[in-house]
C-alpha positions, 0 to 999 in steps of 0.5 A, a space after each residue: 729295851 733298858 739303857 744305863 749311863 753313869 757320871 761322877 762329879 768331884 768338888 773342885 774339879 766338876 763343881 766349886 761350891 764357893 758359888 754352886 748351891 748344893 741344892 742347884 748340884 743335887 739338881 744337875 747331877 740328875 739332869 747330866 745323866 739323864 741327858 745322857 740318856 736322851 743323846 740315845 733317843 732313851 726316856 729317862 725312868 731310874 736313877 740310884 745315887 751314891 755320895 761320898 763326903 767329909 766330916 765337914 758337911 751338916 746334916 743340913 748341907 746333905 738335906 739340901 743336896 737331896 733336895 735338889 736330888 728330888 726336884 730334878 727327879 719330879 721334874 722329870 719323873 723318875 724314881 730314885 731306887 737305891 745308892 750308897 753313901 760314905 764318908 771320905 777324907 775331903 771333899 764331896 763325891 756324887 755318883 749318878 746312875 741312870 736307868 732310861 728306856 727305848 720302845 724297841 732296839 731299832 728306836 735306839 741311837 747312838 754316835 754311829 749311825 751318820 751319813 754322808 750328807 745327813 743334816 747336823 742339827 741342834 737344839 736349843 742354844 750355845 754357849 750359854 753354860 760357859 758365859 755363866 761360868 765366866 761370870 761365876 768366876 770373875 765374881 769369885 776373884 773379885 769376892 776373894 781380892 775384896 770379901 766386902 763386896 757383894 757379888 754383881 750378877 744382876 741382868 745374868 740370870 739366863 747364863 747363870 741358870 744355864 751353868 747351875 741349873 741346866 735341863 735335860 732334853 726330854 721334850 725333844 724324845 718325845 718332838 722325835 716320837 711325834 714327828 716320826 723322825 729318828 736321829 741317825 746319830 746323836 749325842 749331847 754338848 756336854 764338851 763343847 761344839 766343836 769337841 762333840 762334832 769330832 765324837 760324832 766324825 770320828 764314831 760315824 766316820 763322816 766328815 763335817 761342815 758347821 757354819 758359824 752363822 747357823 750355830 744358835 747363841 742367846 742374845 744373853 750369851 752373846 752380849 755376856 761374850 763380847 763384855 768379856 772381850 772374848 768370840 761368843 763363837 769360841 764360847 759355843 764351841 769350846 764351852 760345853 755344858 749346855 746339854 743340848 742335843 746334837 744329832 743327824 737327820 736324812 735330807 729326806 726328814 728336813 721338812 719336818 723339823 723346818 718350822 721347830 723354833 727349837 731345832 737348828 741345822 748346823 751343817 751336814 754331813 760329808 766324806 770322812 777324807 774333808 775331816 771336819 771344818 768350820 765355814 766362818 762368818 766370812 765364808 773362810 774354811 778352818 780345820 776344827 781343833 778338838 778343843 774348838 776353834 781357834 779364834 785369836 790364831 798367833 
């Protein structure tokens, strides 16, 4: 069974090159679209890309691009198989379709299959994307206010390389496929925690418990938060993409994702009347906020 999702990403309102190398955008256009295809339990095989640019990129500007085009597509062994390109008035335009595969149509997963009771889990870490973009930013004001001075990144490398280059989790298609687990639901943190956990409520019509003492932030990500005087919680929740897999499992398949170093239970599943609710570090019970919690309420 073939499954196909596509993406658009617009200068200046998905990607700022004054810090996004275009060889690191070619990279995580692919990587965007094939996580899409992982949030639906899909092996990614085909990608057609299509771009549309001014006058004031180089043939050297558009090498780059596509070279960060063909590493992500060796990385994860894909094929590109065809595309347009364009010129446009302004600006850079890149349109990604992904063409992935499942076994069967029984293997595929989508936001609506959650149960009451059904565990919330996650893969990887949070937060990381958003704490790389806030230093991105913070070094873009600084250079634009002093253009002598050279930007300070060192020591953020982790946070930096989860904004500009993320992964796509194929590894965790084929840990399913190994375990013999299938998602009851499942989709990717591409908006942010909290954001997703509503996606997935509102799609499976379930509630939803998430306890912020389980939600999985990197030390990096973490320290990167508190630098900036801001919740690393908040970044988690609100921040997005981190391309992570959030999905449902039955009760009945906790024992074998337990011992994953790469796998959190967040919380779990309940009646679609308790709506979606963060339980806090303190025990304390707050209504998500589709743009995520809200840590600093006036």
């Amino acid at each position: 069974l073939q499954v196909l999702t596509t993406d658009l990403l617009v200068e200046n309102v998905h990607f700022d090159l004054m810090y996004t190398p275009l060889r690191h955008l070619g990279y995580k256009a692919v990587v965007v679209n094939l996580s899409d295809l992982c949030a639906m339990n899909a092996q990614p095989k085909q990608i057609m890309v299509s771009i549309a640019l001014s006058s004031k990129y180089t043939l050297e500007a558009v090498e780059e691009l596509y070279a960060g085009i063909y590493a992500a597509c060796e990385k994860y062994k894909v094929d590109l198989v065809g595309g347009d390109t364009s010129t446009a008035p302004q600006g850079l335009c890149i349109s990604i379709t992904a063409i992935g595969s499942v076994e069967s149509k029984d293997q595929l997963v989508t936001r609506s299959g959650a149960s009451e009771g059904d565990l919330l889990c996650v893969s990887g870490d949070l937060g990381g994307a958003y704490a790389g973009l806030q230093m991105l930013e913070r070094e873009k004001r600084v250079f634009i206010e002093q253009p002598e001075m050279q930007p300070d990144l060192e020591g953020y490398d982790y946070v930096i390389s989860r904004q500009l280059r993320p992964e796509a989790r194929t590894d965790l298609i084929e840990l399913f496929k190994e375990l013999k687990i299938k998602p009851t639901a499942m989709l990717d943190v591409s908006d942010g925690l909290a954001s997703e956990v509503f996606h997935l409520c509102e799609a499976s019509k379930v509630g939803m418990k998430v306890y912020e003492e389980k939600i999985p932030i990197d030390q990096k990500s973490y320290d990167t938060a508190r630098e900036l005087h801001m919740d690393p919680t908040l970044y988690a929740m609100s921040g997005g993409e981190d391309y992570e897999l959030l999905f449902t499992i039955a009760q009945s398949e906790y024992d074998k994702i337990k011992n994953s170093m790469d796998i959190t239970v967040i919380g779990y599943c309940t009646d679609p009347s308790e709506g979606a609710a963060l339980i806090t570090k303190s025990g304390n019970e707050h209504p998500l906020k589709a743009q995520g919690w809200d840590a600093f309420p006036a």
